[in-house]
VEXLOMAR-703450 format. One record per atom (N, C-alpha, C, O): x, y, z. Coordinates in steps of 0.2 Angstrom, whole numbers, plus 2048, in hexadecimal, padded with zeros to 3 digits. Atoms other than C-alpha are relative to their C-alpha. Example, Ala and Ser with C-alpha at 12.3 -4.5 7.8 and 13.67 -1.06 7.14 Angstrom:
2
8047FA800 83E7EA827 804806800 809805803 7FC7FA7FF 8447FB824 7FC805803 7FF80B804 
END
This chain:
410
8057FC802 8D77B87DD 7FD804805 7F8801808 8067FE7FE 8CF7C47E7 7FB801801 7F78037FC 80A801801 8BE7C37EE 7FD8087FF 7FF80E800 8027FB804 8B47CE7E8 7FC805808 7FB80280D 8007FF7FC 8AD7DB7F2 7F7801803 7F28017FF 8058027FE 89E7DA7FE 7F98037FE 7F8808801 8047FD802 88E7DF7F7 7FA804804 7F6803808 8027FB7FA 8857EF7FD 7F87FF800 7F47FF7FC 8078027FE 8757ED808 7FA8027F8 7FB8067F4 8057FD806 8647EE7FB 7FE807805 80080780B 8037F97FC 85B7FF801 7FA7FE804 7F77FA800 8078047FC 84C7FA80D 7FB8047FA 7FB8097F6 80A801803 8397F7805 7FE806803 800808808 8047FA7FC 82D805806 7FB7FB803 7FA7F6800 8038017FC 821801813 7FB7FF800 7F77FB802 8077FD800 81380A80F 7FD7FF7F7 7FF8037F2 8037FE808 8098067FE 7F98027FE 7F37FF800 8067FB801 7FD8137F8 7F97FB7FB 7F47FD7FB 804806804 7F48057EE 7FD7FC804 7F87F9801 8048057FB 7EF7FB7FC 7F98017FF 7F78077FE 8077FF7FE 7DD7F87FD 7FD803808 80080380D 8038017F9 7D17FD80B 7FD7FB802 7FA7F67FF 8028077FA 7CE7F381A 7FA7FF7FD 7F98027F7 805803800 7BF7EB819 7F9803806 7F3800805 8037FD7FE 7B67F5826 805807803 809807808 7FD7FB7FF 7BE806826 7FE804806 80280780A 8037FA7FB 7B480E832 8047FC808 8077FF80C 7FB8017FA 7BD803840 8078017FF 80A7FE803 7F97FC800 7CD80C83B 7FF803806 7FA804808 8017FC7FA 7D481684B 8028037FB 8078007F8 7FE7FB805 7D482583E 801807806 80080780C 8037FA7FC 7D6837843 7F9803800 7F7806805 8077FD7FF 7C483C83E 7FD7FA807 7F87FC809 8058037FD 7BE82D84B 805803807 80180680B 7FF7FD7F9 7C983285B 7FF808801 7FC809806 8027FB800 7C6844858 7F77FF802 7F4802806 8078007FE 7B383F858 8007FC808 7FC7FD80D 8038027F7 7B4835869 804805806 80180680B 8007FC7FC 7BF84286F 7FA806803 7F9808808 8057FB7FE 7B284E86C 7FA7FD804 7F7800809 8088037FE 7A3843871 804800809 80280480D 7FF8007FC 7AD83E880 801806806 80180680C 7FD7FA7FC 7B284F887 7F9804800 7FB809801 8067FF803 7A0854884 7FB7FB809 7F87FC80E 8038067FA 79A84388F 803802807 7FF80380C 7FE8017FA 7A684689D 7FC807802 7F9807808 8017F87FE 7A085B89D 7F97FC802 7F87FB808 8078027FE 78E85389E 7FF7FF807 7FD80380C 7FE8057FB 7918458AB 803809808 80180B80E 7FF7FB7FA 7978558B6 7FC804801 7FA805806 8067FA7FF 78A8618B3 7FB7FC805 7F97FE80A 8048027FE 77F8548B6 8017FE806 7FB7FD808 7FE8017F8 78684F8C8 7FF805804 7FC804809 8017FC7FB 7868608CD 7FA802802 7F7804807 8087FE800 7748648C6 7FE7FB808 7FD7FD80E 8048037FA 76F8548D2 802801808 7FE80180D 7FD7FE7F9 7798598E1 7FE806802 800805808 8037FC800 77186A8E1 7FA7FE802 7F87FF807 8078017FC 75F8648E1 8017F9804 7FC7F5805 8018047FA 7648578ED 7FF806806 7F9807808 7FF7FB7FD 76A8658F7 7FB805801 7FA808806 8077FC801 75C86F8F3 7FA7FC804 7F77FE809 8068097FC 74E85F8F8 803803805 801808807 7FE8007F9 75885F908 7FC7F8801 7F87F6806 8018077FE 75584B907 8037FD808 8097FD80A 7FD8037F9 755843919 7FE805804 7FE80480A 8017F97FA 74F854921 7F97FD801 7F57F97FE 8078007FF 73F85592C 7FE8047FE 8028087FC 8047FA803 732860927 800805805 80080480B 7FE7FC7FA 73287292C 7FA801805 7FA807808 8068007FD 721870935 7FD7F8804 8007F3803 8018067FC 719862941 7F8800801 7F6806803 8057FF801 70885D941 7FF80280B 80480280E 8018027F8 70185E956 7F97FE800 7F87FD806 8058037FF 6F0858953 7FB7FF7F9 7FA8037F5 803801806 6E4851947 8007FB7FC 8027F57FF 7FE807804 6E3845938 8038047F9 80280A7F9 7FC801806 6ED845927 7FF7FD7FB 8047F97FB 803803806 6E683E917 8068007FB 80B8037FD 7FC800805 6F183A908 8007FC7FB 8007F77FE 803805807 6EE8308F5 8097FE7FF 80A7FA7FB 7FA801802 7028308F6 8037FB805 8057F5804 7FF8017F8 70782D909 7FB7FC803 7F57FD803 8068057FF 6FE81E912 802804809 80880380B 7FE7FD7F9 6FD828925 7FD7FA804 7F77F9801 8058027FC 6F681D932 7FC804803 7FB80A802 8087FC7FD 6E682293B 7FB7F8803 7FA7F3800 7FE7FC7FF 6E1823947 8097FE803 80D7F9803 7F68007FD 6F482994F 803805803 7FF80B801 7FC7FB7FC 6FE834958 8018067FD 7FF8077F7 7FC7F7805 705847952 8087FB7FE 80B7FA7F9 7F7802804 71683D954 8037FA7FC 8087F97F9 801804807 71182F94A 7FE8037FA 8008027F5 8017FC807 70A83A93D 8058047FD 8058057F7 7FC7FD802 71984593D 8057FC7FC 8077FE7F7 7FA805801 72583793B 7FD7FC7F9 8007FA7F4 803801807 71983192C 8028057FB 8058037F6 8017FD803 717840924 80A8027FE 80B8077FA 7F97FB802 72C843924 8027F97FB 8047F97F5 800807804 72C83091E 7FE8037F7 8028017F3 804800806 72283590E 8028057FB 8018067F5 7FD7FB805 72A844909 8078017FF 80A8047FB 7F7800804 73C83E909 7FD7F97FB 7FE7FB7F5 802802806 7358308FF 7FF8057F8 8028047F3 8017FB806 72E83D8F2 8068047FC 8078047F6 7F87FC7FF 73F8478F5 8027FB7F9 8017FC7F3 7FD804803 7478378EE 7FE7FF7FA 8028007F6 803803809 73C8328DF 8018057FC 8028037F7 7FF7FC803 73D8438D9 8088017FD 8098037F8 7F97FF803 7508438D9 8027F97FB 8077F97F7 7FE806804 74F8318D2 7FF8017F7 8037FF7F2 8037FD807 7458388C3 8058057FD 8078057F8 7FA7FB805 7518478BF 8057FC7FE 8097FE7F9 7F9803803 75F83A8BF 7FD7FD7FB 8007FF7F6 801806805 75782E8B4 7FD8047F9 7FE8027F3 8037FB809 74E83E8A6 809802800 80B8027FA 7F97FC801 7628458A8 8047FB7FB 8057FC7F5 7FF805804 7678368A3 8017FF7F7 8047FE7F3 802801808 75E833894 8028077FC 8048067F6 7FD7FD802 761843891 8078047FC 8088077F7 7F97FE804 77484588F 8017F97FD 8067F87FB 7FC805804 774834887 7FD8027F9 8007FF7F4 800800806 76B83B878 8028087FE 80080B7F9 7FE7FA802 77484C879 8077FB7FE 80C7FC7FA 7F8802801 78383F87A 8027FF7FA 8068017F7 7FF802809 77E837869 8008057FC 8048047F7 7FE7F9804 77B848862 808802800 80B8037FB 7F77FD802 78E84F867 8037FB7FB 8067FC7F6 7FA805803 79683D862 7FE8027F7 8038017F4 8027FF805 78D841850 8028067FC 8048057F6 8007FC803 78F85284F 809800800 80C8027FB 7F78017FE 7A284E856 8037FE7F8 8078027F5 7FF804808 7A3843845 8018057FD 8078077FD 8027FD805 79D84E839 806809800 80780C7FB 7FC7FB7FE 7A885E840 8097FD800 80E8007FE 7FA803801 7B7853840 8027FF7F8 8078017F5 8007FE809 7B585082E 8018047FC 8038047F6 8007F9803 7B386082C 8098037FE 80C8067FA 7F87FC7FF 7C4865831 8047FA7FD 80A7FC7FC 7FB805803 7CC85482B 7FF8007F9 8007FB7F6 803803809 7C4858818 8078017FE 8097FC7FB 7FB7FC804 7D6863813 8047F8800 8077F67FB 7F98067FF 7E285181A 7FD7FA7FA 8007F77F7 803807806 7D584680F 8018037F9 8008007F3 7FF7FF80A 7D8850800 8088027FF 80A8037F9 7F78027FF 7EC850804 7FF7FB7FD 7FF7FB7F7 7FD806800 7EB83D806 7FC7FD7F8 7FE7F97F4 803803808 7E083B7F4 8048037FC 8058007F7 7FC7FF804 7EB8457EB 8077FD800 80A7FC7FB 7FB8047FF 7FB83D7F3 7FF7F97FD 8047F57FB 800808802 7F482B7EE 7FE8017F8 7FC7FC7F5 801800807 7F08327DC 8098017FD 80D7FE7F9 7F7800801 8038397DC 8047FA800 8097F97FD 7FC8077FE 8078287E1 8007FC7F9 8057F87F8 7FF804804 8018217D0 8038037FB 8028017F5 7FB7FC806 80E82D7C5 7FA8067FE 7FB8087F9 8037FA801 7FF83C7C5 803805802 7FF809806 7FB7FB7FC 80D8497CA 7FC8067FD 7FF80B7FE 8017FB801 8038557C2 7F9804806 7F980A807 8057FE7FA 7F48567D0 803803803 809803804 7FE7FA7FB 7F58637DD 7FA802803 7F4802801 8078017F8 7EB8647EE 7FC8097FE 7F680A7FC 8027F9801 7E98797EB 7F9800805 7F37FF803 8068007FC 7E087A7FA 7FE809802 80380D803 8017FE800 7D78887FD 7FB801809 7FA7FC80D 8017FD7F8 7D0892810 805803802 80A8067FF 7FD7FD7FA 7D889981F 8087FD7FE 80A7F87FB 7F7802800 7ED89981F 8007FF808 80080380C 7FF8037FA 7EE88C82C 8047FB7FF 8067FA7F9 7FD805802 7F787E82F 7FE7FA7FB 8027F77F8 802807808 7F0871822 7FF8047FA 7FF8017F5 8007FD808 7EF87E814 807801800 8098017FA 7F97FF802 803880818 8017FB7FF 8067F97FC 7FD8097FF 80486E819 7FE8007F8 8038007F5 804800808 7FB86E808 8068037F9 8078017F3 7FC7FD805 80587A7FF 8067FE800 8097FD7FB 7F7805800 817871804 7FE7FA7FD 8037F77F9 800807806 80F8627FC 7FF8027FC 8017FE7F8 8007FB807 80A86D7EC 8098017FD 80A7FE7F8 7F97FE7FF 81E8747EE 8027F97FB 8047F97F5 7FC8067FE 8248627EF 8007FB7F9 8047F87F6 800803805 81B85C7E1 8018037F8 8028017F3 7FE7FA806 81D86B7D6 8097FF7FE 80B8017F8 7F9803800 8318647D9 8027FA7FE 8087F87FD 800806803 82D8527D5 7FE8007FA 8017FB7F7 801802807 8258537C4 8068057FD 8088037F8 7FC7FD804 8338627BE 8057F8800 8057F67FB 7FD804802 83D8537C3 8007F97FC 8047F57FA 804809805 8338447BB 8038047FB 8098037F9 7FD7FF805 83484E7AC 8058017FE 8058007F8 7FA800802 8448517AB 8057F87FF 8097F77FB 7FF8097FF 84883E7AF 7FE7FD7F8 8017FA7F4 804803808 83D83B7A0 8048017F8 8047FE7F3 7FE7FA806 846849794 8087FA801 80C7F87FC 7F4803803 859840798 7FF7F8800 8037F4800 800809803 85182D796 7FC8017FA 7FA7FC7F8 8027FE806 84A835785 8068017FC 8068007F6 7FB7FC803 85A83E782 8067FA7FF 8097F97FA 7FC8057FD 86582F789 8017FB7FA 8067FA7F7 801805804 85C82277E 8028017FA 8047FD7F7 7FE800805 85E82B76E 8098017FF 80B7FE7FA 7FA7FF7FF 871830772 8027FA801 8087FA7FE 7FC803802 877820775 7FE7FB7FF 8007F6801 801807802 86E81476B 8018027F8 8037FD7F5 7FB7FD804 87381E75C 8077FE7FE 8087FA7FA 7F9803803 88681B75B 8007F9802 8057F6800 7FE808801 882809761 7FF7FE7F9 8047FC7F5 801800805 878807752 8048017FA 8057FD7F6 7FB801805 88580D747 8067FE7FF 80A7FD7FA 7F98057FF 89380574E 7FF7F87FE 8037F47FD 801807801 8887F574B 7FF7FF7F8 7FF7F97F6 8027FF808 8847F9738 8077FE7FF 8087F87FE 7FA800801 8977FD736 8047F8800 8087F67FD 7FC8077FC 89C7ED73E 7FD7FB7FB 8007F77F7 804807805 88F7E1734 8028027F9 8027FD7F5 7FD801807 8957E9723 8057FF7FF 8077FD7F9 7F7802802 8A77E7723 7FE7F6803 7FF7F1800 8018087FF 8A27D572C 7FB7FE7F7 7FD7F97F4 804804806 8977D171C 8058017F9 8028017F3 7FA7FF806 8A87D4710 8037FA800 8067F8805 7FC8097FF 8AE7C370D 8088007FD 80C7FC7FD 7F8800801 8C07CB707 802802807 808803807 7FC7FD7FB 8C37D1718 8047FB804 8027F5803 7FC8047FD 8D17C9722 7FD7FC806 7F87FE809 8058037FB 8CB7BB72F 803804807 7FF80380C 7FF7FF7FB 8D47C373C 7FC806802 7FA807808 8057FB800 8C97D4738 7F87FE802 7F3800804 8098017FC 8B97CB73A 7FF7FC805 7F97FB807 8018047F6 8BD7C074A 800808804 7FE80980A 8017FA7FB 8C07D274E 7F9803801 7F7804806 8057FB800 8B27DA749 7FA7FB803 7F67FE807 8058037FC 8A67CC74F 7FF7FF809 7FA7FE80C 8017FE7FB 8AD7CF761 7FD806801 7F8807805 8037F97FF 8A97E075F 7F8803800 7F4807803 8097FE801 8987DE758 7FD7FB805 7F77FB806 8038057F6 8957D176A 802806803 7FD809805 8017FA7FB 89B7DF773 7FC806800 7FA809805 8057FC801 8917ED76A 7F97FC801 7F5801803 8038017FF 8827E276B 8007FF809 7FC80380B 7FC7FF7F6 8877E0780 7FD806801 7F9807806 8047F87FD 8837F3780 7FC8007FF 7F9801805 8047FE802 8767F4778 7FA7FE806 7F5802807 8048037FD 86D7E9783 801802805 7FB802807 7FE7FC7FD 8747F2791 7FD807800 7F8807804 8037FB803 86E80378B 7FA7FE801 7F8801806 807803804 85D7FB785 7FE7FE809 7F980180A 8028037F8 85B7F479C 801806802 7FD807807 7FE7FA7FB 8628047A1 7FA805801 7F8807807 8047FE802 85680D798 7F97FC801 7F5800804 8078037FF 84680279A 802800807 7FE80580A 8007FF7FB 84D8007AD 7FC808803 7F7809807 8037FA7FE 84A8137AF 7F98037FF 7F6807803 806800801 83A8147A6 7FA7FD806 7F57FF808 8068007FB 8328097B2 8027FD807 8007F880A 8017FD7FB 83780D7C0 7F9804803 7F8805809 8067FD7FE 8268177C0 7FC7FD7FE 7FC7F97F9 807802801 8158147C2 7FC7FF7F9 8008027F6 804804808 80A80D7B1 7F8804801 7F3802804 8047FB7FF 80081C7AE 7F97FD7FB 7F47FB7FD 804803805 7F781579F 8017F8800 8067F57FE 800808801 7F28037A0 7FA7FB7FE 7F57FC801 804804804 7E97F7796 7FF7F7803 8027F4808 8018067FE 7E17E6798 8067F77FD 8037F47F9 7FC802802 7F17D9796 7FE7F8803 7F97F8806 8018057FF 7F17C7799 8047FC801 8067F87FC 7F98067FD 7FF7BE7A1 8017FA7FB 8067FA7F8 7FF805802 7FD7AD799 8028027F9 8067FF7F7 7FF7FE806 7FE7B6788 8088047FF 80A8067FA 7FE7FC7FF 80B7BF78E 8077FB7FF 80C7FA7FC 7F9803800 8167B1794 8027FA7FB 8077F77FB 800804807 8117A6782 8068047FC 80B8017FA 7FD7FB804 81A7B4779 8077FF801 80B7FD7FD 7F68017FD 82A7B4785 8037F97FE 8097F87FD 7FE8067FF 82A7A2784 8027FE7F7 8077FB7F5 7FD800806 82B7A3771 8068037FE 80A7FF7FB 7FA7FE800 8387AC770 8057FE803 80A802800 7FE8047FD 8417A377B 8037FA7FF 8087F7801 802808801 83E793774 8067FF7FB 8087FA7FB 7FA803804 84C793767 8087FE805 80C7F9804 7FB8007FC 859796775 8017FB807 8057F980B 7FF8057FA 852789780 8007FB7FD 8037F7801 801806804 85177B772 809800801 80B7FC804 7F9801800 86577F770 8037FD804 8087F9804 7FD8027FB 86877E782 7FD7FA802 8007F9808 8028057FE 85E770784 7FB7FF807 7FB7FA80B 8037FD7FD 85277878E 7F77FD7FF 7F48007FB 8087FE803 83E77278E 7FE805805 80280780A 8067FA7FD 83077F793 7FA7FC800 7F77F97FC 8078037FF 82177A79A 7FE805804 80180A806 8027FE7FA 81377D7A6 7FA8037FD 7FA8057F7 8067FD803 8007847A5 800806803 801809809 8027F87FC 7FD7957A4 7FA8027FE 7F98047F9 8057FE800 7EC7997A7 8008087FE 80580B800 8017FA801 7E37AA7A1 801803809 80080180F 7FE7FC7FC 7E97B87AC 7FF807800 80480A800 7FF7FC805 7E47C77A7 801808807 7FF80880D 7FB7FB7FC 7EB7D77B1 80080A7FC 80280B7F6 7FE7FD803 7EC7E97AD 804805802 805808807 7FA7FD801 7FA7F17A7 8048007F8 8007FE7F4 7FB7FE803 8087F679B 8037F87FD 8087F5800 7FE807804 80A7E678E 8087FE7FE 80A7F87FC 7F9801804 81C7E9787 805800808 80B7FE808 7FB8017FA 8227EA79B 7FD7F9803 8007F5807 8008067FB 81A7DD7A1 8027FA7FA 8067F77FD 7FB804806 8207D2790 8077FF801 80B7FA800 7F88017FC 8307D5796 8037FD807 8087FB809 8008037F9 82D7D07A8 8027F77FF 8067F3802 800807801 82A7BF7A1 8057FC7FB 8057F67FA 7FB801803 8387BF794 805801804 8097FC803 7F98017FD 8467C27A0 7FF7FD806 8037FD80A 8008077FC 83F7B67AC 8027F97FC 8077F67FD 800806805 83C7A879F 80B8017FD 8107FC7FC 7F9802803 84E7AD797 8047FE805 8087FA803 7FC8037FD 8577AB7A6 7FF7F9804 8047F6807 800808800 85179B7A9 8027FD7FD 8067F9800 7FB803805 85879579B 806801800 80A7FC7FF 7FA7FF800 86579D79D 8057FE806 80B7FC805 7FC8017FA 86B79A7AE 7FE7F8801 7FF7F7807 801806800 8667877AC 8077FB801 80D7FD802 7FD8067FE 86C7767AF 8047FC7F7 8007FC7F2 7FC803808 87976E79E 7F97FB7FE 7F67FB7F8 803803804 86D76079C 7F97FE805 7F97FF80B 8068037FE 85A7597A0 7FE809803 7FB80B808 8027F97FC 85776C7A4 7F98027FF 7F77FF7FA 8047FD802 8467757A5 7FC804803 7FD80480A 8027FB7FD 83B7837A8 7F97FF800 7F67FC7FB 8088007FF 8287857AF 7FE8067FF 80180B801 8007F97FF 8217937AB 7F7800800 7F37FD7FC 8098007FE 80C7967B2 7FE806802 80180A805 8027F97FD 8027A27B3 7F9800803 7F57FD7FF 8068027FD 7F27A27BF 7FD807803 80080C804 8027F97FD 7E77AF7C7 7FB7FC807 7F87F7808 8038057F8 7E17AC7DB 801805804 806809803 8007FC7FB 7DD7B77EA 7FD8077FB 7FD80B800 8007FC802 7D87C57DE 8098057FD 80B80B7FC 7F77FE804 7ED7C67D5 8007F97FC 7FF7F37FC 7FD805804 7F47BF7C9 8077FD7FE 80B8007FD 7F8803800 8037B47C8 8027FF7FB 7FF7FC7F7 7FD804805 8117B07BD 8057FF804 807802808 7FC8047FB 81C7A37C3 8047FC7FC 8037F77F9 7FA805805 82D79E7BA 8047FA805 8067FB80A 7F98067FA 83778F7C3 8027FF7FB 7FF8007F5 7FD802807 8457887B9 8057FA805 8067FA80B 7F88057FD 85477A7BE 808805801 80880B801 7FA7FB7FF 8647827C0 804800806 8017FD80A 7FB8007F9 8727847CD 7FE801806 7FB806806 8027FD7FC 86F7857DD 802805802 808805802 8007FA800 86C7957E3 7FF803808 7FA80480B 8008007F9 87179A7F6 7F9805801 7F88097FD 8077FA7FD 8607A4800 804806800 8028097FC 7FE7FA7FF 86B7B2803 8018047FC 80280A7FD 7FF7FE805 86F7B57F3 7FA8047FC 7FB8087F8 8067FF801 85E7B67EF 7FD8077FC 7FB8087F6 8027F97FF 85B7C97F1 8048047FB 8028077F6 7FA7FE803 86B7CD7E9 8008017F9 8038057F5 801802809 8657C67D6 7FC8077FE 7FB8097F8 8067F9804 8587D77D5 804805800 8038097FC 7FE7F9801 8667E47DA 8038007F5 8057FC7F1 7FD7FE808 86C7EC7C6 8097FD802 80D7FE807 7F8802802 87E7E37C0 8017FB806 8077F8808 7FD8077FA 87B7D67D0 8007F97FD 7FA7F77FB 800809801 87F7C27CC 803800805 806804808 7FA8057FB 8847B57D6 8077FF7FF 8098027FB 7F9802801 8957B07D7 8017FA7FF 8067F7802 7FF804803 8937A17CF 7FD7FF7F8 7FE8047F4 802801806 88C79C7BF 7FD8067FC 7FE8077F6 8037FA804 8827AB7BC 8078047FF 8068057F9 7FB7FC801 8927B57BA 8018007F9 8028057F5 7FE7FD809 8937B17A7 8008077FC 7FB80A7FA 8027F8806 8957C179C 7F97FD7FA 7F47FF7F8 805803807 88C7B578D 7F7802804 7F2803800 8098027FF 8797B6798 7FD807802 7F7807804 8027FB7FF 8777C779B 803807801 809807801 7FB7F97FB 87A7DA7A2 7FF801809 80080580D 8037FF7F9 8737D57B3 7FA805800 7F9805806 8077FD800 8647E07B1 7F97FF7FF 7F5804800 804805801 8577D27AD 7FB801807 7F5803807 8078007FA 84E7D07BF 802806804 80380580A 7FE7F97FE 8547E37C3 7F88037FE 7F4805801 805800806 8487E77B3 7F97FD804 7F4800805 808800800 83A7DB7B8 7FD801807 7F77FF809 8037FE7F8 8397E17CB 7FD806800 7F8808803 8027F9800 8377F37C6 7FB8007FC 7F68057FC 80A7FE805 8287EE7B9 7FC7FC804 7F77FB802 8048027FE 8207E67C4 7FF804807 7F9804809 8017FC7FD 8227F27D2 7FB8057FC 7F68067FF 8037FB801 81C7FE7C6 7F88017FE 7F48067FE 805803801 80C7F47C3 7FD7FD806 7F97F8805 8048017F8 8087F47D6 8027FA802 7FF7F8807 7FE8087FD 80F7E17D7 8067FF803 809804804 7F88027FC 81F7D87DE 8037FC7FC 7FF7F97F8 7FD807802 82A7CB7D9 8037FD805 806800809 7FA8087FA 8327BB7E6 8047FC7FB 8017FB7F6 7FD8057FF 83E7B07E4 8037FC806 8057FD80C 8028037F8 83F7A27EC 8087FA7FD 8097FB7F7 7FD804804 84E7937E9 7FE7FA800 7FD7F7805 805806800 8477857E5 8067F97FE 80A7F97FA 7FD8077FC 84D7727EC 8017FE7FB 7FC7FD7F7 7FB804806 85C7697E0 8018067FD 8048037F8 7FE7FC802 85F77B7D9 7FA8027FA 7F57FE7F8 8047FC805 8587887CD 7FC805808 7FD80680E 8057FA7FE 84B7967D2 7F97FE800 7F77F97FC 8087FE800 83979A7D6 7FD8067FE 7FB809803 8007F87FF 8357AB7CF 7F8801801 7F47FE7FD 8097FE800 8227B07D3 7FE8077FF 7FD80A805 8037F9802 81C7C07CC 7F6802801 7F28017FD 8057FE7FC 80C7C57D5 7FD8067FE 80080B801 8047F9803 8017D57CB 7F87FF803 7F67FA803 8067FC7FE 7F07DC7D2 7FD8007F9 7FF8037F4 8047FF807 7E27D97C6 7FD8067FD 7FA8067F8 
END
């Protein structure tokens, strides 16, 4: 038997999600509005810091500090409320006083311009770094009204558009290419919508009649058994499509964001699943347990009820023959709410792991049966939970089986 062949890498995680919260102290972000303000303050500071060097270097130069006076006394006395002169004394003790006292002066005078200069660029400093602010903002308002409509884009709003208005500069062309860009994502959203519209009616249509067709000649009890061993393969392989079809279709729908969303309640959600479920686990010999606390979460009821229906069914289904079972809980902590399926079942290599979410991926062992699905079960519940801003993990859990934990933002 040839082995089968290698399966191709998944495509890398986006990186970046528009949904994220803000920090907790924003304003310590190194943004561009806060380097643009220290730029300016800064460039601002050092222009000062220079002026004001040269101002004091000038009236040093000007004082002429250290110089003698252009005069000398030759006889007399010399009084002063500033200057302590001896007396009586000499002319050339008195001159050598009187030069003493005036570079003193000299000095305090220059010591004083430094220290009012001072005070003075430090509250012209705090005025630039202010006005720096506010001028930065100014010019950063056009990228903050990009980034608010890109992260409204982000939630399936393809109809917003920045439509900025001013001068034809760089950020109003930046502006209008994401106009362009988006004016070419919703023709294509809608059109995506129009052929999963078009799609869904066109081939759930001749399922349906091919399964009518099929259940009324099966419901003739003159028909030959060989015609209704046939027709009963036929109506399992038409029921196969359908199911098929019906994942295809719900896959591509959510794929996108969950524009309108309501108050749901996980534990309510994962009661429902688990009923339904419950006849297929009694057969196979499957219990269900586990508390699910209220959860309550907002979003799209009929996808997130699916989340936890092809979780829970494939617990069952991909189970252990005998003492088998499934937990299923639902809790809310950190600000998210969890649903968390474990079940028994084969064990499940780490590597493999990743591989169960791509569409048409199983294992290469026990999951392979045709009876348990179309393989689009955790394809299905990664995209509704992407589309509802959450994740899904799995983890393998020790003596076999899974851990799925589905993780939603309240």
């Amino acid at each position: 038997m040839a082995a089968s062949p290698a399966p191709p890498e998944a495509p890398p995680k986006p990186t970046w999600d528009p949904r994220r919260p803000e920090p907790p102290f924003p304003w310590l972000r190194p943004t561009i509005r806060i380097r643009l303000t220290l730029l300016y303050g800064g460039m601002f500071l050092i222009a000062g810091i220079l002026l004001l060097s040269i101002i004091y270097l000038l009236a040093a130069n000007a004082l002429n500090v250290g110089s003698e006076l252009p005069f000398k006394i030759v006889s007399g006395q010399v009084s002063s409320q500033t200057c302590n002169f001896p007396n009586p004394t000499t002319a050339d003790e008195l001159n050598h006083a009187m030069n003493e006292c005036a570079n003193q002066q000299r000095q305090h005078a220059l010591d004083d311009l430094l220290s009012r200069s001072l005070l003075a660029l430090l509250g012209l400093a705090v005025i630039a770094f202010a006005f720096g602010y506010a001028m930065a903002g100014r010019v950063l308002a056009p990228l903050g009204r990009i980034t608010r409509t890109a992260r409204a884009v982000a939630g399936s709003d393809l109809s917003r558009r920045i439509e900025l208005d001013g001068p034809d500069d760089e950020l109003k062309e930046l502006a209008d290419t994401f106009d362009d860009m988006l004016e070419r994502l919703q023709r294509a959203f809608t059109a995506q919508q129009r052929f999963v519209g078009n799609a869904s009616h066109e081939l759930r249509t001749p399922l349906a009649i091919n399964r009518t067709l099929l259940e009324v000649h099966l419901s003739d009890p003159q028909a030959p058994v060989e015609l209704q061993q046939l027709g009963k393969t036929l109506l399992a392989t038409n029921e196969r499509s359908e199911q098929l079809v019906e994942g295809l279709l719900l896959l591509a729908r959510s794929d996108n964001q969950i524009v309108e969303r309501k108050p749901v309640d996980l534990a309510e959600v994962a009661s429902q699943a688990i009923d339904q479920v419950h006849g297929e686990a009694e057969a196979k010999g499957v219990r269900i347990r586990g508390e699910r606390k209220p959860a309550v979460v907002q979003g799209n009821g009929v996808l997130l009820e699916r989340i936890a229906l092809n979780l829970v069914q494939n617990a069952v289904r991909y189970n252990i023959p005998e003492d088998g079972w499934v937990e299923v809980t639902t809790d809310v902590g950190h600000g998210q709410a969890v649903l968390v399926v474990t079940n028994t079942g084969p064990v499940v290599p780490a590597y493999e792991v990743d591989n169960l979410f791509e569409p048409f991926r199983r294992l290469r062992t026990e999951r392979t049966g045709s009876d348990k699905g179309v393989g689009l079960g955790l394809s299905i519940v990664r995209s509704v939970a992407r589309a509802h801003g959450g994740h899904i993990a799995a983890q393998p859990r020790e003596g076999g089986g899974l851990v799925m934990r589905v993780t939603l933002p309240v």
